[in-house]
MIGU-702492 format. One record per atom (N, C-alpha, C): residue in three letters; atom name; x, y, z. Coordinates in pm, whole numbers, plus 32768, in hexadecimal, padded with zeros to 4 digits. Example, Ala and Ser with C-alpha at 12.3 -4.5 7.8 and 13.67 -1.06 7.14 Angstrom:
! residues 2
<baba aa="Ala" at="N" east="8527" north="7DC7" up="830C"/>
<baba aa="Ala" at="CA" east="84CE" north="7E3E" up="830C"/>
<baba aa="Ala" at="C" east="8528" north="7EB6" up="830C"/>
<baba aa="Ser" at="N" east="8505" north="7F1F" up="82C4"/>
<baba aa="Ser" at="CA" east="8557" north="7F96" up="82CA"/>
<baba aa="Ser" at="C" east="850A" north="8003" up="8313"/>
***
This chain:
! residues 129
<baba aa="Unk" at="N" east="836C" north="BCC5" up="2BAD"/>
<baba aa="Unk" at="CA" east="8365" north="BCDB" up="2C3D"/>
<baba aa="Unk" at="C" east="83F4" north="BCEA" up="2C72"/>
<baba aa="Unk" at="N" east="842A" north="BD6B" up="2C51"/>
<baba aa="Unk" at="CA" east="8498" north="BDA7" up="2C89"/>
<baba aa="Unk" at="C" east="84A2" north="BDD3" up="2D4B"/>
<baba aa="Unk" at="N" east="8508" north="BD5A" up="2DB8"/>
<baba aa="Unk" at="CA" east="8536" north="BDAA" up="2E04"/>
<baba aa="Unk" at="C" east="8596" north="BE04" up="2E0B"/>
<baba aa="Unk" at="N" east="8578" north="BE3C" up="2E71"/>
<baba aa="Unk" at="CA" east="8609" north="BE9C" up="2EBB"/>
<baba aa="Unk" at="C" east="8682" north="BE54" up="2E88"/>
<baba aa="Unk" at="N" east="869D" north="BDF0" up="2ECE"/>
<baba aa="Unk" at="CA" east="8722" north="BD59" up="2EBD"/>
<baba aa="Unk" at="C" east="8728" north="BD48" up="2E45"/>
<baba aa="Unk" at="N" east="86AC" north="BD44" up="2E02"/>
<baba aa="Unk" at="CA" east="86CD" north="BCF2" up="2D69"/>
<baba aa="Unk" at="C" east="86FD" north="BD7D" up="2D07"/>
<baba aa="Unk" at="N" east="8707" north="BDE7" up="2D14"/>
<baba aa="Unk" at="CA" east="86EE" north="BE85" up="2CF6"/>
<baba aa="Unk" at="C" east="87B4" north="BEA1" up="2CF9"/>
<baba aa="Unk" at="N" east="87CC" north="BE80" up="2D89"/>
<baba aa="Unk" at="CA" east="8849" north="BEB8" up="2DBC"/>
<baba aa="Unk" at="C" east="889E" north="BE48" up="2D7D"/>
<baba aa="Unk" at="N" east="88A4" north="BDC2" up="2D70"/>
<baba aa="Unk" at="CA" east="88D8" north="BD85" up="2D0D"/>
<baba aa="Unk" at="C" east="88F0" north="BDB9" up="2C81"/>
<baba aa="Unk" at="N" east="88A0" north="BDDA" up="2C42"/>
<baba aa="Unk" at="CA" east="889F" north="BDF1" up="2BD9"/>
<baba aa="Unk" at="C" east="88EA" north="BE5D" up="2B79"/>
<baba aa="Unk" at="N" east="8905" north="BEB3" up="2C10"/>
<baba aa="Unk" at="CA" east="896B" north="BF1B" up="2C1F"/>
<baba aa="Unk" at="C" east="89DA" north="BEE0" up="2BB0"/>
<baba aa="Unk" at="N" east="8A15" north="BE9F" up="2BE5"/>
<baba aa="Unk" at="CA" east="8AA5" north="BE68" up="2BDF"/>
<baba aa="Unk" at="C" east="8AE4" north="BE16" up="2B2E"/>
<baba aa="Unk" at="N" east="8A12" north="BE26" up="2AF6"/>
<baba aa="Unk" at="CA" east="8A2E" north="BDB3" up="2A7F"/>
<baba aa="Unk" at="C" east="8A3A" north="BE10" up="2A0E"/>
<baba aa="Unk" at="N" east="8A6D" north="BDEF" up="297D"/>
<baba aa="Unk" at="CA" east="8A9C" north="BE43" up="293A"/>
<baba aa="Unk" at="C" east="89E2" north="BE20" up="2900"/>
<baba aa="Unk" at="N" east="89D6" north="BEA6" up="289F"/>
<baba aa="Unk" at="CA" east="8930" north="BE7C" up="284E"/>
<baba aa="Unk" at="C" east="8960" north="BE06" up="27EC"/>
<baba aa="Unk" at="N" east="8984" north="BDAB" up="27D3"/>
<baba aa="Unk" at="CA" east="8975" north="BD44" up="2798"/>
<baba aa="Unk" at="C" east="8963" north="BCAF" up="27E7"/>
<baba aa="Unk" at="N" east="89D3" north="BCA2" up="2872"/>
<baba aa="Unk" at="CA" east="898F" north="BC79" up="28C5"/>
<baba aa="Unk" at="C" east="893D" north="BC80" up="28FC"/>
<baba aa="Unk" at="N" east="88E7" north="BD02" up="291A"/>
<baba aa="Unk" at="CA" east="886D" north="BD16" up="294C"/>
<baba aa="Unk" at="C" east="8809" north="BCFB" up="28C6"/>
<baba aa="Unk" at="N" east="881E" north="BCDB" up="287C"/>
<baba aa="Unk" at="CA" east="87B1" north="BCBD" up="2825"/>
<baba aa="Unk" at="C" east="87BA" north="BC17" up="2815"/>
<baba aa="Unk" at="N" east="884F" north="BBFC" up="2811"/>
<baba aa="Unk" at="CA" east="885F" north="BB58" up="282C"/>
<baba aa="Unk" at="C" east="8807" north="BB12" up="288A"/>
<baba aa="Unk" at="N" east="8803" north="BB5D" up="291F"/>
<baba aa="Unk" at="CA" east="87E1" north="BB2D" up="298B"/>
<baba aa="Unk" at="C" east="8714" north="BB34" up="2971"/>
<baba aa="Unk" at="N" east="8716" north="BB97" up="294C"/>
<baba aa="Unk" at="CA" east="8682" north="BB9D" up="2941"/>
<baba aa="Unk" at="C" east="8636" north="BB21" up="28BA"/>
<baba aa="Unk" at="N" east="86A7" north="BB00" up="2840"/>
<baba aa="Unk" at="CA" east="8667" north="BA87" up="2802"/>
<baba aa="Unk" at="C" east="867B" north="BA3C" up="283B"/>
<baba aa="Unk" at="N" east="86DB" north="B9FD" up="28BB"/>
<baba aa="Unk" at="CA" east="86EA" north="B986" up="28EA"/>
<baba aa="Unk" at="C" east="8669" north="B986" up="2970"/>
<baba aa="Unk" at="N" east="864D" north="B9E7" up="299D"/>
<baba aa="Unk" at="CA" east="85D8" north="BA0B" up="2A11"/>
<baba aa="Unk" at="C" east="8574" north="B9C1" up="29C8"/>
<baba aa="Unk" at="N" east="8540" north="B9FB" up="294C"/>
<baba aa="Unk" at="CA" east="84DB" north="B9EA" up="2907"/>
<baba aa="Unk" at="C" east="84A4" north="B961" up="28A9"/>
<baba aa="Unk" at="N" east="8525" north="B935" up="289F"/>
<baba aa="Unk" at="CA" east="8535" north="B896" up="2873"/>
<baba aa="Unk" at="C" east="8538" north="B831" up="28EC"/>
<baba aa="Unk" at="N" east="856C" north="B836" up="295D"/>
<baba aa="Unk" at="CA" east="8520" north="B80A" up="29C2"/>
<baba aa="Unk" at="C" east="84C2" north="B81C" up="29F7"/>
<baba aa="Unk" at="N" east="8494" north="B87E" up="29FF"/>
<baba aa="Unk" at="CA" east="83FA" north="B89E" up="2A34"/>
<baba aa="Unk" at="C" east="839B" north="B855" up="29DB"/>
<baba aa="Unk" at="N" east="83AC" north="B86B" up="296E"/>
<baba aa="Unk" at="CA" east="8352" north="B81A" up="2912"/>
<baba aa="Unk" at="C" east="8363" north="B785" up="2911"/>
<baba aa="Unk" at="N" east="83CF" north="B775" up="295C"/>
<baba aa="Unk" at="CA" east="83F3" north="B6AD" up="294D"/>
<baba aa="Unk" at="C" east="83C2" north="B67E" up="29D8"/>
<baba aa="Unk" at="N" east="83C1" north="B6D2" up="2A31"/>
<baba aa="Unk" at="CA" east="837D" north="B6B9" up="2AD2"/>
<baba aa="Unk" at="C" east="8354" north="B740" up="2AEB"/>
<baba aa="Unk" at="N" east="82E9" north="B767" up="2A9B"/>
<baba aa="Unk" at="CA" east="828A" north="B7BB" up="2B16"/>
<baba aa="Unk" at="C" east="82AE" north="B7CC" up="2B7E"/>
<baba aa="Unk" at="N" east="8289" north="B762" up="2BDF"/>
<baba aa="Unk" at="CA" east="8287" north="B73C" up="2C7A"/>
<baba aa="Unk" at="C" east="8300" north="B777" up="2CCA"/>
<baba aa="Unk" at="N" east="837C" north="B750" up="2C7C"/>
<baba aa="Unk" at="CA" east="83F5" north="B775" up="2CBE"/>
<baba aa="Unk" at="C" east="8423" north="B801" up="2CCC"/>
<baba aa="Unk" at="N" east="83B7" north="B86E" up="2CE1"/>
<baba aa="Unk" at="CA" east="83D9" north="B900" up="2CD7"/>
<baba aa="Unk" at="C" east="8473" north="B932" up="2CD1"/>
<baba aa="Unk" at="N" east="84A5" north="B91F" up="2C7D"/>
<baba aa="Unk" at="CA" east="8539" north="B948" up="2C17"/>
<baba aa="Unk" at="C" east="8541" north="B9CF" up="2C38"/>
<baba aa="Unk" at="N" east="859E" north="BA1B" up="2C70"/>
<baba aa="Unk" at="CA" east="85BB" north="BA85" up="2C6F"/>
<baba aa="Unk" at="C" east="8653" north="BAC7" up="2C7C"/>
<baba aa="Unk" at="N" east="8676" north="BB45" up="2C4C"/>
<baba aa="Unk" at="CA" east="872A" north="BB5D" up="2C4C"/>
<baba aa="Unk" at="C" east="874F" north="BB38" up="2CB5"/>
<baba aa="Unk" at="N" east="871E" north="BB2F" up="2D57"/>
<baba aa="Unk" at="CA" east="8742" north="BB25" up="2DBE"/>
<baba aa="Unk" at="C" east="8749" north="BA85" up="2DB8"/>
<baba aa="Unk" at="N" east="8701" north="BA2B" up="2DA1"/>
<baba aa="Unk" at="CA" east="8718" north="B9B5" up="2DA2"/>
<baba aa="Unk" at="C" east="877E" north="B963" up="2D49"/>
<baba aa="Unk" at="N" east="8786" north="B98F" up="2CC6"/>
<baba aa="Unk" at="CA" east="87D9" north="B982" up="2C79"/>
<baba aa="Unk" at="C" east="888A" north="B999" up="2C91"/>
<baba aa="Unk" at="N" east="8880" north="BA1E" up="2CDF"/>
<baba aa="Unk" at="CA" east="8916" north="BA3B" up="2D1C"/>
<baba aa="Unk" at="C" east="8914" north="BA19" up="2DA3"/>
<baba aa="Unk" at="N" east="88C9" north="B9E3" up="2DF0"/>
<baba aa="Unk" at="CA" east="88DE" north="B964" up="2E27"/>
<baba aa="Unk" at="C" east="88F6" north="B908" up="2E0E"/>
<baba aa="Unk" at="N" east="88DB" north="B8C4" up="2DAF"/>
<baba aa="Unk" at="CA" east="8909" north="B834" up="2D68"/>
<baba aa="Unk" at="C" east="8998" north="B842" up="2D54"/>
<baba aa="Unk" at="N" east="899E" north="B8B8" up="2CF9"/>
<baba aa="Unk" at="CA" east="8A39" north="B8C3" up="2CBA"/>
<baba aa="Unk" at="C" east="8A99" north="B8C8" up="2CF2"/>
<baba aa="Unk" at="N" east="8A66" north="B934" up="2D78"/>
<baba aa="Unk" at="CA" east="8AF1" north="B904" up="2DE1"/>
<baba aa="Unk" at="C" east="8AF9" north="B879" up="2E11"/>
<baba aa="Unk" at="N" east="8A96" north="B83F" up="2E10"/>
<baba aa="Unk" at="CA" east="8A95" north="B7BC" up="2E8D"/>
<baba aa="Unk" at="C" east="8B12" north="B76A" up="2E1C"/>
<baba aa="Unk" at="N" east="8AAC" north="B774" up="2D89"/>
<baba aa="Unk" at="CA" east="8AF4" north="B719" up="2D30"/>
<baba aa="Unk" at="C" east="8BA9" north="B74E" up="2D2D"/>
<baba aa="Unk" at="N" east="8BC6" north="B7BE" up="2CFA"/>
<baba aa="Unk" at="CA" east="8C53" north="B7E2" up="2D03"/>
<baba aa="Unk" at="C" east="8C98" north="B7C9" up="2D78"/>
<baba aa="Unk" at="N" east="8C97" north="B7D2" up="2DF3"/>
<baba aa="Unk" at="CA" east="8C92" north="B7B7" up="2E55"/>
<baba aa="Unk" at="C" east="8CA3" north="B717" up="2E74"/>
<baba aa="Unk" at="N" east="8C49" north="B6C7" up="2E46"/>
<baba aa="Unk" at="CA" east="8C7D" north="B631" up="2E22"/>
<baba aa="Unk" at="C" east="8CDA" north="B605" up="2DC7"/>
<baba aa="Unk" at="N" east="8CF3" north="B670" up="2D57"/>
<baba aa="Unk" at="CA" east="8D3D" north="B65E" up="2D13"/>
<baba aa="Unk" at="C" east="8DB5" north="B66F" up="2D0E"/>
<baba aa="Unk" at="N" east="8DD6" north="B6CC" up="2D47"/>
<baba aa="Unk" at="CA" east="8E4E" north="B705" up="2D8A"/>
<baba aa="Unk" at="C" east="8E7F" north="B68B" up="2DCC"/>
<baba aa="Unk" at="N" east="8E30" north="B675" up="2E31"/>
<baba aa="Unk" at="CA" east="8E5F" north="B5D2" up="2E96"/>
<baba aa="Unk" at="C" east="8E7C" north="B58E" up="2E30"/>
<baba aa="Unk" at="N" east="8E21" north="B55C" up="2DE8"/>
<baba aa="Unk" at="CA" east="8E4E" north="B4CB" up="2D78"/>
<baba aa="Unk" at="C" east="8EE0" north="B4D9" up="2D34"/>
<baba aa="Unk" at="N" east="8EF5" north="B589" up="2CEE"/>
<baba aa="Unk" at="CA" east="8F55" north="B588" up="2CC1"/>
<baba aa="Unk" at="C" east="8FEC" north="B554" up="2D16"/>
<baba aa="Unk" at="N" east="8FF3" north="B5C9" up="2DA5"/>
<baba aa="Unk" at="CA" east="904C" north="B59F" up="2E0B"/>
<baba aa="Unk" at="C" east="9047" north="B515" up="2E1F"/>
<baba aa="Unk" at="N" east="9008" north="B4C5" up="2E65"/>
<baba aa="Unk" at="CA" east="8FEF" north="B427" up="2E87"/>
<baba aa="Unk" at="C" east="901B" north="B3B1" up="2DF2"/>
<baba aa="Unk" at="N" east="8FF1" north="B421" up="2D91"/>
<baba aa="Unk" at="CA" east="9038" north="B393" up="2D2D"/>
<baba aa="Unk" at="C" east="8F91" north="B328" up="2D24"/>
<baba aa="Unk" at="N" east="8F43" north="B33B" up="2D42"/>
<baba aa="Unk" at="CA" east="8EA1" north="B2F4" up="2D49"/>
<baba aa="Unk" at="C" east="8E77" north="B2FC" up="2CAB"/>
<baba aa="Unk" at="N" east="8E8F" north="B37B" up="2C44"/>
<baba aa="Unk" at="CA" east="8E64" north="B3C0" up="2BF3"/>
<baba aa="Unk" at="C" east="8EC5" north="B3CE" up="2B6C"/>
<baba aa="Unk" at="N" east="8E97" north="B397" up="2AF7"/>
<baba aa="Unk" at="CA" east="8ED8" north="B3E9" up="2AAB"/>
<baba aa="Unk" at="C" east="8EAB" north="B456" up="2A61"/>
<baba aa="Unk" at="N" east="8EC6" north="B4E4" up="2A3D"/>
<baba aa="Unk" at="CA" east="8E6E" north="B539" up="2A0F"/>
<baba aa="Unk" at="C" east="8EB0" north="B568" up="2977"/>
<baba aa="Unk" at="N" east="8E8E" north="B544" up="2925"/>
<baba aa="Unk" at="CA" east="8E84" north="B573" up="288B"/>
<baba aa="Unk" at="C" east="8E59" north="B5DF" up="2865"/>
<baba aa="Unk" at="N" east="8EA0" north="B66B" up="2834"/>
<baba aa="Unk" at="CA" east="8E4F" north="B6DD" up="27DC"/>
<baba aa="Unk" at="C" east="8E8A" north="B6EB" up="277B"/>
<baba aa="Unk" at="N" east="8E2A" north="B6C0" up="26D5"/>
<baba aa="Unk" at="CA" east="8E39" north="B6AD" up="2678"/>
<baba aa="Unk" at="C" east="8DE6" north="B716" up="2636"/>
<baba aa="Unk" at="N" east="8E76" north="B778" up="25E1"/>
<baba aa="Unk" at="CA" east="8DFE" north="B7D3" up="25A4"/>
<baba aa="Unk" at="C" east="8DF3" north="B7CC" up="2501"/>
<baba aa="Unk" at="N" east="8D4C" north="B7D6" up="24F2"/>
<baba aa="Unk" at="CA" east="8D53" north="B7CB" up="2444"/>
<baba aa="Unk" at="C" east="8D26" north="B83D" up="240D"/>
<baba aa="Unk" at="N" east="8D5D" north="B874" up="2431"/>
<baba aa="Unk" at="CA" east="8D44" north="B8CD" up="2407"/>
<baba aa="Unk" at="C" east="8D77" north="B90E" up="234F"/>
<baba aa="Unk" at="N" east="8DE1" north="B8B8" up="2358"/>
<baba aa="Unk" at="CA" east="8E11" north="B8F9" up="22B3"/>
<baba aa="Unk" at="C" east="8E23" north="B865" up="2254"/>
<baba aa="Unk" at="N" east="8DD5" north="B802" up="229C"/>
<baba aa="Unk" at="CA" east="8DBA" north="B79C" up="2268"/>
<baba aa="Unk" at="C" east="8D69" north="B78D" up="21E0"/>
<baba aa="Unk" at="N" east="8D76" north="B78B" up="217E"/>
<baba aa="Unk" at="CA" east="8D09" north="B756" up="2104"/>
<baba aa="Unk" at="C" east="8CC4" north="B6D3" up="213F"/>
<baba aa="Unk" at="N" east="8C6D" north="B6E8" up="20AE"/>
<baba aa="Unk" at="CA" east="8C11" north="B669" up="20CE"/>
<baba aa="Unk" at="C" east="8C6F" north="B5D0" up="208F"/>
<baba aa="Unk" at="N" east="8C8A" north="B5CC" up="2034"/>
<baba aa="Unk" at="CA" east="8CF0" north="B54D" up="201D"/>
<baba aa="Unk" at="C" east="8D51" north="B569" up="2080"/>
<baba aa="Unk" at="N" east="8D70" north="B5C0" up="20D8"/>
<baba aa="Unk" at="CA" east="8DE7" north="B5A9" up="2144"/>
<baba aa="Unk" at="C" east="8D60" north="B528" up="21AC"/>
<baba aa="Unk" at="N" east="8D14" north="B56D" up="21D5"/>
<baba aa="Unk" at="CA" east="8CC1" north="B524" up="222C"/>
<baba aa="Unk" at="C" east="8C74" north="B4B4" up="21FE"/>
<baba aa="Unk" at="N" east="8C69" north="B48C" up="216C"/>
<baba aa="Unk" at="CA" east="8C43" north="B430" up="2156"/>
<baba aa="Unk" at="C" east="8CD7" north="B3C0" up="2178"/>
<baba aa="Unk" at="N" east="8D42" north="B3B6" up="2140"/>
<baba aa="Unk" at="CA" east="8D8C" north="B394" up="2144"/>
<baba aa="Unk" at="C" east="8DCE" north="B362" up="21EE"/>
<baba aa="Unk" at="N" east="8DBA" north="B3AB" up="2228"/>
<baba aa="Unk" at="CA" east="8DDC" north="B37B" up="22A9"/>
<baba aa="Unk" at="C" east="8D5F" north="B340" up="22F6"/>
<baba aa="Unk" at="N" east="8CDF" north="B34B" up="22D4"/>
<baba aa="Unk" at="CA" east="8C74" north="B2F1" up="22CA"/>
<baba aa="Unk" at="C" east="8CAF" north="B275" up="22D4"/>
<baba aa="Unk" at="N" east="8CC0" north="B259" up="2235"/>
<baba aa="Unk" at="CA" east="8CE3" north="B1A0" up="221A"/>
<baba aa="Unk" at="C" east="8D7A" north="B186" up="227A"/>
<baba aa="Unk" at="N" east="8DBC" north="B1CE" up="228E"/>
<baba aa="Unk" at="CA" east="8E27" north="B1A0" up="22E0"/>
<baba aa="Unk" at="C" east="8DDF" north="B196" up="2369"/>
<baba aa="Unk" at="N" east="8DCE" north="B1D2" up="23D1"/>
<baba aa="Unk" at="CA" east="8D95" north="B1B1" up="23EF"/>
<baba aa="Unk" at="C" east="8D1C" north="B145" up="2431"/>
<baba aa="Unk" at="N" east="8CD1" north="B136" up="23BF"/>
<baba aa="Unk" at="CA" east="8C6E" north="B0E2" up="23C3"/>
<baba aa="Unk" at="C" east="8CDE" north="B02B" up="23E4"/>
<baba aa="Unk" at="N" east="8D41" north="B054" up="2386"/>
<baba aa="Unk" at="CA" east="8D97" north="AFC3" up="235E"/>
<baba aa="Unk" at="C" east="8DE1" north="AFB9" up="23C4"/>
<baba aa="Unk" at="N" east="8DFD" north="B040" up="2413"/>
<baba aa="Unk" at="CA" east="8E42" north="B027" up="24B1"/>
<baba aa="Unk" at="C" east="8DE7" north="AFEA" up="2535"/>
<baba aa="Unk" at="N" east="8D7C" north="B019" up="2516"/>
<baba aa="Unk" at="CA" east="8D00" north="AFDF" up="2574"/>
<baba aa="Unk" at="C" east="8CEE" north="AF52" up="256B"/>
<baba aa="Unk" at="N" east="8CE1" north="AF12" up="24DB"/>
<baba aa="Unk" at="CA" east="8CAC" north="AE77" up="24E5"/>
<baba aa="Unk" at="C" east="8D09" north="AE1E" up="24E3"/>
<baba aa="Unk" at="N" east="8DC9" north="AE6B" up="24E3"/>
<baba aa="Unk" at="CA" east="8E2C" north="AE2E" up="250C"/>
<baba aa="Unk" at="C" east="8E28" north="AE20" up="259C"/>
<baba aa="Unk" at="N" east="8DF3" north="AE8B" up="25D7"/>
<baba aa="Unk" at="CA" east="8E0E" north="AE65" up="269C"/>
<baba aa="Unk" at="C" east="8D84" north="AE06" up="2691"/>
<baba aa="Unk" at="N" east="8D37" north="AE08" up="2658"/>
<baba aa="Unk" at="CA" east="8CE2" north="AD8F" up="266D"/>
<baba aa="Unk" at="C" east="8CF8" north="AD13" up="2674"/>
<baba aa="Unk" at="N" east="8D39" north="ACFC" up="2622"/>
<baba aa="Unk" at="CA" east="8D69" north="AC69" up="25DE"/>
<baba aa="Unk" at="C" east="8DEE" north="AC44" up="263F"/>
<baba aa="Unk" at="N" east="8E15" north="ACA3" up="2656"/>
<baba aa="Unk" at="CA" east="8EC5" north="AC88" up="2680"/>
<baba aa="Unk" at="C" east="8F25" north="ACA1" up="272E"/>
<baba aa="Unk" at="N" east="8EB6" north="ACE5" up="2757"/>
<baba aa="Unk" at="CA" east="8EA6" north="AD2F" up="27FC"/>
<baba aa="Unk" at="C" east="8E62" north="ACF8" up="2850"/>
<baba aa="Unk" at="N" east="8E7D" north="AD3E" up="28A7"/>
<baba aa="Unk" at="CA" east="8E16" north="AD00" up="2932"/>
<baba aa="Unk" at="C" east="8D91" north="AD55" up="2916"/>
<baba aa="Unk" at="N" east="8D1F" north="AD2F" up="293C"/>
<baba aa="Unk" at="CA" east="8C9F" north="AD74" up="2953"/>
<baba aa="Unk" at="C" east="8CCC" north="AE33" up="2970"/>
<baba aa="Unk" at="N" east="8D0D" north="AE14" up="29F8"/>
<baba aa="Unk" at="CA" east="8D4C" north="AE93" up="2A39"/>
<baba aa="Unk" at="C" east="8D93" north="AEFF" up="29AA"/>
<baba aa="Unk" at="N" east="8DCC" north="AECD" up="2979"/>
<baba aa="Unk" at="CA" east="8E2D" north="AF08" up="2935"/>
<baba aa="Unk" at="C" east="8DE4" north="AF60" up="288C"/>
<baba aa="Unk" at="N" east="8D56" north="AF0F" up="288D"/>
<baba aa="Unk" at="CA" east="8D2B" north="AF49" up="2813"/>
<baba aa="Unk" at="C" east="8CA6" north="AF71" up="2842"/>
<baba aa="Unk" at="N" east="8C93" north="AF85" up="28BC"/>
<baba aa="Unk" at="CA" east="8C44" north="AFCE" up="290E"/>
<baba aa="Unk" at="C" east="8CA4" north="B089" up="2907"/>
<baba aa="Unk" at="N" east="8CFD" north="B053" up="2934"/>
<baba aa="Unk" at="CA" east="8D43" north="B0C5" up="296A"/>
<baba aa="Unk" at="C" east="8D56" north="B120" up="28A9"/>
<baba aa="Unk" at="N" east="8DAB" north="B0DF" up="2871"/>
<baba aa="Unk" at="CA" east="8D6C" north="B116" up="27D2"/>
<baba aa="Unk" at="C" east="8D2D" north="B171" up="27C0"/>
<baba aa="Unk" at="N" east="8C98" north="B114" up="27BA"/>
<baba aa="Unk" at="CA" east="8BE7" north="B141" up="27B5"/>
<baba aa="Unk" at="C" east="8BEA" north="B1C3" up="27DA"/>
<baba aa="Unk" at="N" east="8C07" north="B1E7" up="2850"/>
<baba aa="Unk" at="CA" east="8C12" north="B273" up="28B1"/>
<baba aa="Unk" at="C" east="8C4E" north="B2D5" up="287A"/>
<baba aa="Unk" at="N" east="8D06" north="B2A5" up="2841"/>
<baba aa="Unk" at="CA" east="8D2A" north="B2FA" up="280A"/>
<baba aa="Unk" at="C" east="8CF9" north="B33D" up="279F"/>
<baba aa="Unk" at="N" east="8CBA" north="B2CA" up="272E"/>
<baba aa="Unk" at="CA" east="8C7F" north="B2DF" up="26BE"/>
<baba aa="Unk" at="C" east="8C26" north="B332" up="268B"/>
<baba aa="Unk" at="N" east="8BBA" north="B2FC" up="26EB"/>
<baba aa="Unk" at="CA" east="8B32" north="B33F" up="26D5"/>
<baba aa="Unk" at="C" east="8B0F" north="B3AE" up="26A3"/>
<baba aa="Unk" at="N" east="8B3F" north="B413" up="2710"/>
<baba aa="Unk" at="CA" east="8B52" north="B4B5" up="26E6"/>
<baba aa="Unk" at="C" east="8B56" north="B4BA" up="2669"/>
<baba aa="Unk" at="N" east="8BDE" north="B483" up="2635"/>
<baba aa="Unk" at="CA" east="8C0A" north="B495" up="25C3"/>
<baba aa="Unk" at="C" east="8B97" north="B472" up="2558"/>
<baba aa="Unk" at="N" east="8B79" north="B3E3" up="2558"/>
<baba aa="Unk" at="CA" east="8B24" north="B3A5" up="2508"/>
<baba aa="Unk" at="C" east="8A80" north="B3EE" up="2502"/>
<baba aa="Unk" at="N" east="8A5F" north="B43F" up="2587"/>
<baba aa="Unk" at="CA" east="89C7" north="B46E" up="2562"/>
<baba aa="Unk" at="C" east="8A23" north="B4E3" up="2518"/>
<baba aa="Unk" at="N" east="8A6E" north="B53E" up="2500"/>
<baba aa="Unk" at="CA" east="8A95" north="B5AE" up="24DF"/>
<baba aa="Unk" at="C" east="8A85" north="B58A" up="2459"/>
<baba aa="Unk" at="N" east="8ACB" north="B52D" up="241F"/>
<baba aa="Unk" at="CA" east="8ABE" north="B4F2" up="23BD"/>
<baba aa="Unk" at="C" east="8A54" north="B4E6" up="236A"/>
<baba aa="Unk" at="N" east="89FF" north="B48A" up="23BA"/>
<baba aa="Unk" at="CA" east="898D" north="B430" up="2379"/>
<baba aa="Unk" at="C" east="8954" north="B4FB" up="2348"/>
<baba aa="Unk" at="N" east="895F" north="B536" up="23B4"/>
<baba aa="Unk" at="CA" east="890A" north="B5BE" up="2381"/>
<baba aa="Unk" at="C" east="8911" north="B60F" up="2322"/>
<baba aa="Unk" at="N" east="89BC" north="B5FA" up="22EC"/>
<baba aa="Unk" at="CA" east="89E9" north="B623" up="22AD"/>
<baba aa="Unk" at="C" east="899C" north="B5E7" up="21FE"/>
<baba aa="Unk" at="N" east="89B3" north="B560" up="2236"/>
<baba aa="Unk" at="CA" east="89A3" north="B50B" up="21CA"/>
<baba aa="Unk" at="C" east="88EB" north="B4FF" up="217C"/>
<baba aa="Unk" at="N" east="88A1" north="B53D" up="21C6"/>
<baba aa="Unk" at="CA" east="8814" north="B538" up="217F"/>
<baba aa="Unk" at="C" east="87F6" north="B591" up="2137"/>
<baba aa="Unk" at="N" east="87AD" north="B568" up="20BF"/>
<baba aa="Unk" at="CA" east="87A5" north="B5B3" up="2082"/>
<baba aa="Unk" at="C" east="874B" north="B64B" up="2096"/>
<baba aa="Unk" at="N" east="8774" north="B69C" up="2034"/>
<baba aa="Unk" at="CA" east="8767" north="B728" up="208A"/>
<baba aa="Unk" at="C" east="86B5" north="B73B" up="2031"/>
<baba aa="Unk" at="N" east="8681" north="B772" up="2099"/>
<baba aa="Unk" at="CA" east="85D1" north="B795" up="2077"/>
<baba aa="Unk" at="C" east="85C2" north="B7EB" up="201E"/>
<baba aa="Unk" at="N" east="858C" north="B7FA" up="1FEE"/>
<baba aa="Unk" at="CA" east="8555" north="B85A" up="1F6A"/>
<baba aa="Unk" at="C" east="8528" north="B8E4" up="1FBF"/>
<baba aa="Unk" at="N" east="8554" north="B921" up="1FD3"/>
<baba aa="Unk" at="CA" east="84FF" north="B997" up="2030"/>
<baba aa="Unk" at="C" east="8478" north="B9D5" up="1FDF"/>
<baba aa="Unk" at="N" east="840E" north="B9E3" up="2041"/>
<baba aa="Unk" at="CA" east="8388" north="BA13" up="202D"/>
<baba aa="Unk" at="C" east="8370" north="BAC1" up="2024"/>
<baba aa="Unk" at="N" east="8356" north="BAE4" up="1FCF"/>
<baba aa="Unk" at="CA" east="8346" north="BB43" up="1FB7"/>
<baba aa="Unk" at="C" east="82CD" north="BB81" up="1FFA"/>
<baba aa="Unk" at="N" east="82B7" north="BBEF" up="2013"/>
<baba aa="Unk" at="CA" east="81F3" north="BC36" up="202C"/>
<baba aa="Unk" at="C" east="81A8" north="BC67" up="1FCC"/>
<baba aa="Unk" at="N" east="813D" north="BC1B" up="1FED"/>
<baba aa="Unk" at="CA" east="80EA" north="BBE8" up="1F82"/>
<baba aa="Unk" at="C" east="80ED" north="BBA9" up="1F4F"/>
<baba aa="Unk" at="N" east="812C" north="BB26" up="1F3B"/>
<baba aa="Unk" at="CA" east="8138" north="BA9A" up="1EEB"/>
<baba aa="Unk" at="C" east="80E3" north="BA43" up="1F24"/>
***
């Protein structure tokens, strides 16, 4: 259910973002039905969010991390896993609540990127099997 708005956006996206945007449409729609997900709502969000972000950055509220793994191996990412992991249950033991809160945040990203990295890979299904 393509609008006008959601149409004239779309203008602007290269075809890989526009195919990005349409699995992320479609992976929310399927996680809330209800919440009718659309490009127009979505680049609403994004400005609101960049837009806050921008503030956080200026104001000092925010710290913002972009970490790319891109040419990372998997023993690179296993490896900074256990570091990691051993930096996390040091602010546990050794910090204020605040301080291995604040961590957690930085971490995370990193650590689901990881964990995704880290499962083992599926046997792919063939047609007709």
């Amino acid at each position: 259910m393509s609008t006008e708005k959601d149409s004239m956006l779309r203008v602007r996206l290269t075809k890989m973002q526009s195919d990005e945007l349409d699995a992320i449409i479609g992976e929310l729609q399927a996680q809330m039905p209800e919440a009718s997900v659309t490009t127009s709502s979505i680049a609403r969000y994004a400005l609101e969010k960049y837009v806050s972000d921008h503030i956080a950055k200026r104001d000092g509220t925010k710290i913002f991390i972009e970490i790319s793994t891109a040419d990372a191996t998997e023993e690179d990412i296993k490896n900074l896993y256990d570091l990691i992991s051993k930096l996390f249950d040091e602010t546990k033991e050794n910090y204020s609540p605040m301080v291995n809160y604040m961590v957690g945040e930085i971490l995370e990203p990193v650590m689901m990127k990881m964990a995704s990295l880290m499962k083992p890979k599926k046997p792919e299904v063939r047609d007709g099997e």
